[in-house]
C-alpha positions as CSV (number, residue, x, y, z in Angstrom):
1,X,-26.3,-45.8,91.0
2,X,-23.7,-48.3,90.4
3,X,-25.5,-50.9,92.3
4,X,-28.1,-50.1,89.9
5,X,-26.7,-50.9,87.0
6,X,-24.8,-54.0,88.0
7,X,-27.7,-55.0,88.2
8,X,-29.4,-54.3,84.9
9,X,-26.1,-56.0,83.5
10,X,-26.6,-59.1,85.1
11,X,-30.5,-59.0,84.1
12,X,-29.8,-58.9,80.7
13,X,-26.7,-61.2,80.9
14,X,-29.2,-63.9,81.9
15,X,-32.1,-62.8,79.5
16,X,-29.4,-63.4,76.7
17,X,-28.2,-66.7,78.6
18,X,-31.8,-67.7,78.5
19,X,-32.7,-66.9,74.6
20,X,-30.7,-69.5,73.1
21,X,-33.7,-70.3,70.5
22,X,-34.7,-68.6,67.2
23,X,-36.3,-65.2,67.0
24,X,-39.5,-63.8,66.4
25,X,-40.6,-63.5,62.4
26,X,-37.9,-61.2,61.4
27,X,-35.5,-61.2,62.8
28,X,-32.5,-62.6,62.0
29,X,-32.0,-66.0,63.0
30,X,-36.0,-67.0,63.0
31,X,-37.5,-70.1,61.6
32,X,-40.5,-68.6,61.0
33,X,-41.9,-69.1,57.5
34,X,-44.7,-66.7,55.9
35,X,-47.7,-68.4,54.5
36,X,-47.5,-67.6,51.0
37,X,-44.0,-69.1,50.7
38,X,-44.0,-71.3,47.6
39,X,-42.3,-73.7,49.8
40,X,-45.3,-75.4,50.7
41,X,-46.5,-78.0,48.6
42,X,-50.0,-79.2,50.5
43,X,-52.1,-78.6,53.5
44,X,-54.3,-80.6,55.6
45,X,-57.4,-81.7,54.2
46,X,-59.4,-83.5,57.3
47,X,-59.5,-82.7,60.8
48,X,-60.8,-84.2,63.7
49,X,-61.3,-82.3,66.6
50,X,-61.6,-82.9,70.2
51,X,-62.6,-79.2,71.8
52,X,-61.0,-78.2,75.1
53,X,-62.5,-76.4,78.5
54,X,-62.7,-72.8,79.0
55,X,-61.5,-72.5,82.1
56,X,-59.7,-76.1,82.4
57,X,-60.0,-75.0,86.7
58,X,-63.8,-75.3,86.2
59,X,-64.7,-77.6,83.5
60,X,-68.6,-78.3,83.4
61,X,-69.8,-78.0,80.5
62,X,-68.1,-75.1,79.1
63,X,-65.8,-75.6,76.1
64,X,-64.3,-73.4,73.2
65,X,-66.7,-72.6,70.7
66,X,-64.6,-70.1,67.8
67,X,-64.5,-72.1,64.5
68,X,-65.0,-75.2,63.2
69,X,-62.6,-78.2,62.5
70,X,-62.7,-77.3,59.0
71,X,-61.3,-73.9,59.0
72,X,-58.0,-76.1,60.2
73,X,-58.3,-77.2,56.5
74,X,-56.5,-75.3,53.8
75,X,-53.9,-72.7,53.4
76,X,-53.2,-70.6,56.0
77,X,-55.3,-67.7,55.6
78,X,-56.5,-66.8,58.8
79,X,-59.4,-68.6,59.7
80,X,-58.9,-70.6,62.7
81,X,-60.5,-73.0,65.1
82,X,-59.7,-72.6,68.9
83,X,-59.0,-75.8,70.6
84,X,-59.4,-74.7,74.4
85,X,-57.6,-75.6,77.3
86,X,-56.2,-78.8,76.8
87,X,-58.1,-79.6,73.0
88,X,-56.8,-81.9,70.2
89,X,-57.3,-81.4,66.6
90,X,-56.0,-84.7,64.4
91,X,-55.0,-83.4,60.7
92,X,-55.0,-85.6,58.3
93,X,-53.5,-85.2,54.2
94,X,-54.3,-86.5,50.5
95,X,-50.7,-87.7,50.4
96,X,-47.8,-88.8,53.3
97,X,-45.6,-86.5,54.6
98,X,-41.9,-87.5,54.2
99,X,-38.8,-86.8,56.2
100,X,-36.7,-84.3,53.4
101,X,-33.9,-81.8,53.8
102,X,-34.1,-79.3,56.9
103,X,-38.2,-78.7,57.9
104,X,-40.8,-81.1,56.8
105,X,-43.9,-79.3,58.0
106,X,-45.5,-75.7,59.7
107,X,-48.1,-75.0,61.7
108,X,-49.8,-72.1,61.9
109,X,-51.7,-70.0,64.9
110,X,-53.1,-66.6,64.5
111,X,-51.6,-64.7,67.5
112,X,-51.8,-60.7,66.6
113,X,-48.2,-60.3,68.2
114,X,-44.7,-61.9,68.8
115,X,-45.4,-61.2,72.8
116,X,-48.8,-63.0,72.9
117,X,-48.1,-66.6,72.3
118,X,-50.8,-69.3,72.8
119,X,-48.7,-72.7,72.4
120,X,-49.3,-76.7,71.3
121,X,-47.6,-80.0,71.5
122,X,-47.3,-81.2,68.4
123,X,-46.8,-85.0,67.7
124,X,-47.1,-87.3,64.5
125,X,-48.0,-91.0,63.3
126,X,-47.3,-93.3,60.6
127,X,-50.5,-95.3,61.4
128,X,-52.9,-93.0,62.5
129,X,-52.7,-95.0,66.3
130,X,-49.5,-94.4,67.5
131,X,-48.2,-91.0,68.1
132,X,-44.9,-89.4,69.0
133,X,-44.1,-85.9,70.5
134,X,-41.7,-83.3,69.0
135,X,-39.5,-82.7,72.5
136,X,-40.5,-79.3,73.5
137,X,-38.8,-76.8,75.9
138,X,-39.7,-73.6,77.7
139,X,-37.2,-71.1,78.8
140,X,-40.1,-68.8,79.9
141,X,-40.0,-67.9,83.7
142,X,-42.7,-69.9,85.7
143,X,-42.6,-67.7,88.7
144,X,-45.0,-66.0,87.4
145,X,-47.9,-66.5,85.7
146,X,-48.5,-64.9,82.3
147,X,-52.0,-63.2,82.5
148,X,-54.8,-63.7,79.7
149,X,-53.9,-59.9,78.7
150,X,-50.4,-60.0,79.3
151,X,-47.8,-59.4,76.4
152,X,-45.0,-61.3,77.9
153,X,-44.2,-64.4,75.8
154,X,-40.8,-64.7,74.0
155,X,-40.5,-67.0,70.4
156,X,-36.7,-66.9,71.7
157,X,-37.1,-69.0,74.9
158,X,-39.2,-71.5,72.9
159,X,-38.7,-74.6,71.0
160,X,-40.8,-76.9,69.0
161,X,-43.7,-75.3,70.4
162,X,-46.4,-74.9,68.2
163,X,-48.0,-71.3,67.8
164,X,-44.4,-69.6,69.0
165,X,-44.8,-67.0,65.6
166,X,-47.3,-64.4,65.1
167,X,-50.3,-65.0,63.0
168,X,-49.3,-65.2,59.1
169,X,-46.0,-67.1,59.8
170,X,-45.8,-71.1,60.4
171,X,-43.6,-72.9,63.2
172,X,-41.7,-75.3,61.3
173,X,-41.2,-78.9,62.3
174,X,-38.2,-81.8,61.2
175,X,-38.9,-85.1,61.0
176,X,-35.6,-85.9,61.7
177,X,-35.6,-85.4,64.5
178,X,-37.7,-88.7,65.3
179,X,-35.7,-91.1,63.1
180,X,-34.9,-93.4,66.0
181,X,-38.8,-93.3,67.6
182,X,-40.1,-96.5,68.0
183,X,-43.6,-97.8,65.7
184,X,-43.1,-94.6,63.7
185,X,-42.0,-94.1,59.6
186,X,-40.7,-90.6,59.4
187,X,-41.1,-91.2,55.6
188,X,-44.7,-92.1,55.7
189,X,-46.5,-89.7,58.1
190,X,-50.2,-89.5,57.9
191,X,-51.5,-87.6,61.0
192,X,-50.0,-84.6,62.9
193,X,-51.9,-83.6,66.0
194,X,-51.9,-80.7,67.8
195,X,-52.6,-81.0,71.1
196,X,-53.3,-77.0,73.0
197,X,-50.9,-76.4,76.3
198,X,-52.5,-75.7,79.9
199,X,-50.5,-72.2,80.3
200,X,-51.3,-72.6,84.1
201,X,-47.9,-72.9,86.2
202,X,-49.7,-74.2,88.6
203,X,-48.8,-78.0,89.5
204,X,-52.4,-78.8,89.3
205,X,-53.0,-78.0,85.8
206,X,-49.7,-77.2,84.2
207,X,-48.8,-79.0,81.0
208,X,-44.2,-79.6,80.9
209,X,-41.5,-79.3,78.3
210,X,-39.1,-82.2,77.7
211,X,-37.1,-80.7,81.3
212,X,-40.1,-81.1,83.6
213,X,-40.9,-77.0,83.4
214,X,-44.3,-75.8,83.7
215,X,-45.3,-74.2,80.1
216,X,-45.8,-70.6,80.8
217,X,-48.4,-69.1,78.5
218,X,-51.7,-66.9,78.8
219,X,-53.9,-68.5,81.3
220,X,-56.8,-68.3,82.2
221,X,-58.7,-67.3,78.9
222,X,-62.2,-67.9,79.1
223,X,-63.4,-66.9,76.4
224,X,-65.1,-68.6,72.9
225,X,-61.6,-68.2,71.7
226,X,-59.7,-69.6,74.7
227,X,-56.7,-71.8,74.0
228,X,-54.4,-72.8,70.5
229,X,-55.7,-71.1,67.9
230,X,-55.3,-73.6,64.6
231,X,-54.8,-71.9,61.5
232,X,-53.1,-74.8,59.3
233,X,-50.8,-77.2,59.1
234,X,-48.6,-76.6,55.9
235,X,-46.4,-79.6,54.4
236,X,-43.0,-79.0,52.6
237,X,-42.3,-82.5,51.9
238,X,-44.9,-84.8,50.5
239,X,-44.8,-87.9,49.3
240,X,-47.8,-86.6,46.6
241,X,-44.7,-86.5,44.0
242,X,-42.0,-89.5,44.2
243,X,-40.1,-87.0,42.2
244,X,-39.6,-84.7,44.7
245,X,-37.7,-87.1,46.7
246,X,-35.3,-87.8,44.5
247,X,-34.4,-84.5,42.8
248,X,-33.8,-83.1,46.6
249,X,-30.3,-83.6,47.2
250,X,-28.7,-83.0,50.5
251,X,-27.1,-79.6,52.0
252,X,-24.8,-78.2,54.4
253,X,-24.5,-76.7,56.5
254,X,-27.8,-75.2,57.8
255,X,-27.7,-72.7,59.0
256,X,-25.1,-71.5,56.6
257,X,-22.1,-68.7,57.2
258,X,-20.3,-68.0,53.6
259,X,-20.7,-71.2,51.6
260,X,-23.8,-74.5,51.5
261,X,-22.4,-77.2,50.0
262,X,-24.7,-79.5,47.9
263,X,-24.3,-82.7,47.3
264,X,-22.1,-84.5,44.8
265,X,-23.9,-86.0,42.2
266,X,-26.6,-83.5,41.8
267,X,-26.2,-81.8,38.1
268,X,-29.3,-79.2,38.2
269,X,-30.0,-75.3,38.8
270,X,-29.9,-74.4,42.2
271,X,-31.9,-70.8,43.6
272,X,-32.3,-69.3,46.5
273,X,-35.6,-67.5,47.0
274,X,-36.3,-64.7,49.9
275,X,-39.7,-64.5,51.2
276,X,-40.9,-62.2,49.2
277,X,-41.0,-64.6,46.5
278,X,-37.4,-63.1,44.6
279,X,-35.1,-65.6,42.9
280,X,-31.5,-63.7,44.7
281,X,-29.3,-66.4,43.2
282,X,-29.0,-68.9,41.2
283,X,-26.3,-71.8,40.6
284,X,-25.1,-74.8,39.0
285,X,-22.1,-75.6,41.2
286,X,-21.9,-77.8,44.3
287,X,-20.7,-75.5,46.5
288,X,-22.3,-72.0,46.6
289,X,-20.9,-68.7,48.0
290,X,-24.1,-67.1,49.9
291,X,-21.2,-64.4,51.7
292,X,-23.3,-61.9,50.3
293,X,-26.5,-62.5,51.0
294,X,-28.3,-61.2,53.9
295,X,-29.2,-63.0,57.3
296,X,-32.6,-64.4,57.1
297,X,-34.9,-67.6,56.0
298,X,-34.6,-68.7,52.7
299,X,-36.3,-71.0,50.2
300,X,-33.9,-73.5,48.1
301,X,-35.1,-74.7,45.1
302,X,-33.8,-77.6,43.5
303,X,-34.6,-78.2,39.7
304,X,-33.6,-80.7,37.5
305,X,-35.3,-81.8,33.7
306,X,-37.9,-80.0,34.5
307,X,-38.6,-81.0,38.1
308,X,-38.2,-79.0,40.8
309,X,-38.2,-79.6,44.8
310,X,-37.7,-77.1,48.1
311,X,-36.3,-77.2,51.1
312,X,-34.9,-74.2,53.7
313,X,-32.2,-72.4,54.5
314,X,-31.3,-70.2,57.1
315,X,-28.3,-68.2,56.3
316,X,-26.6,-67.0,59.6
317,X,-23.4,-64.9,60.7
């Protein structure tokens, strides 16, 4: 009996070793972001697609056939186009996207739970020729495979991985995180392609995170809807308004305990908005007690003579 629960202690020791990423839509440290957040100020508006196998082990002729490229168009609102195994959809917008405070863009899948996750690459270009990847990484075990039916995925062991939030909530994306990539303007970004993840573990099909693991995710799925399901691509900062660059000031930290600190020089109304859409504080100072606030993802408006710009926060203890 003792053995026994040793045992269960050191299975859950690793599981919590293992989930060092955020949560599923929720919970408390998530990144996920709902779609009607009024954080998003455009949305793709041209996609080309390039449809994917379904079964990527038999190929022929046989390729996903659920939706069309334009139902990648738009606000998220459910309508999707599957991309199959190993299918590309190129999104295009009216106006650049620009590298701003925290997240810069979401993307949206349609998966009907937080333990069925179908998963993408995601990478962007300044040029429309040149693209570079978000570094991705799995945590998921690839001893064995995840099953087309299986409800075994985790949004905790995953990281800028497309599609790792149920349907109705975006996985956010930060430019900043490719300042120092070669041939690319994180200020000017004009395509962000999704590219759908091989969920085989096997060597011979398998696509791998930035560590060399073998993505785990439902595989084989042979069906019209096989593969990453697009919903949209949602953009927080866009160069559609220089204004919103410069009444954006910068923040810290994020994610915040008890205080953010904004930055000297900015004079306007700060608010914090929950997801439901409620204003839950609102400020004029440069540093902000948020103490009493509850853990979660909020939306931080900056306004100033009239002009106002968002960005996110996620308040953690």
């Amino acid at each position: 009996m003792k053995k026994g629960l040793l045992w269960i202690c050191i299975i859950c020791l690793l599981a919590n070793v293992n989930a060092q990423f955020a949560g599923p839509a929720g919970s408390p440290n998530t990144t996920a972001i709902p779609a009607d957040s009024n954080i998003f100020v455009a949305w793709a508006s041209k996609c080309d697609l390039q449809r994917g196998w379904l079964d990527i082990r038999k190929r022929g002729n046989m390729k996903a056939t659920l939706g069309l490229a334009k139902d990648a168009l738009g606000k998220a609102e459910g309508y999707v186009v599957s991309l199959g195994d190993s299918g590309i959809a190129t999104l295009q917008f009216l106006k650049p996207i620009y590298n701003g405070p925290s997240w810069d863009f979401a993307v949206f899948e349609n998966s009907f739970s937080d333990n069925f996750l179908e998963l993408a690459f995601v990478e962007v270009s300044s040029n429309g020729k040149d693209f570079v990847r978000f570094l991705a990484t799995c945590n998921q075990s690839d001893t064995m495979q995840n099953g087309p039916f299986d409800l075994t995925s985790r949004p905790d062991l995953y990281n800028n991985l497309a599609g790792k939030y149920r349907g109705g909530f975006g996985t956010p994306f930060d430019l900043n995180e490719l300042k120092d990539s070669s041939g690319l303007n994180i200020n000017q970004i004009t395509h962000v392609r999704i590219i759908d993840v091989v969920g085989s573990v096997s060597d011979s099909f398998a696509s791998y995170d930035m560590n060399g693991n073998p993505i785990n995710d439902p595989f084989p799925t042979p069906f019209s809807s096989c593969g990453f399901d697009l919903d949209a691509v949602g953009v927080i900062h866009s160069t559609a308004s220089n204004k919103n660059i410069s009444t954006s000031p910068a923040y810290w930290p994020n994610p915040a305990n008890n205080i953010i600190n904004i930055e000297k020089g900015f004079d306007g109304i700060v608010e914090l908005v929950n997801p439901m859409g409620q204003v839950v504080l609102r400020s004029s100072k440069n540093i902000i007690d948020v103490s009493e606030l509850a853990q979660g993802l909020y939306s931080l408006r900056f306004t100033k003579n009239g002009i106002s710009s968002s960005s996110l926060l996620i308040i953690s203890r």
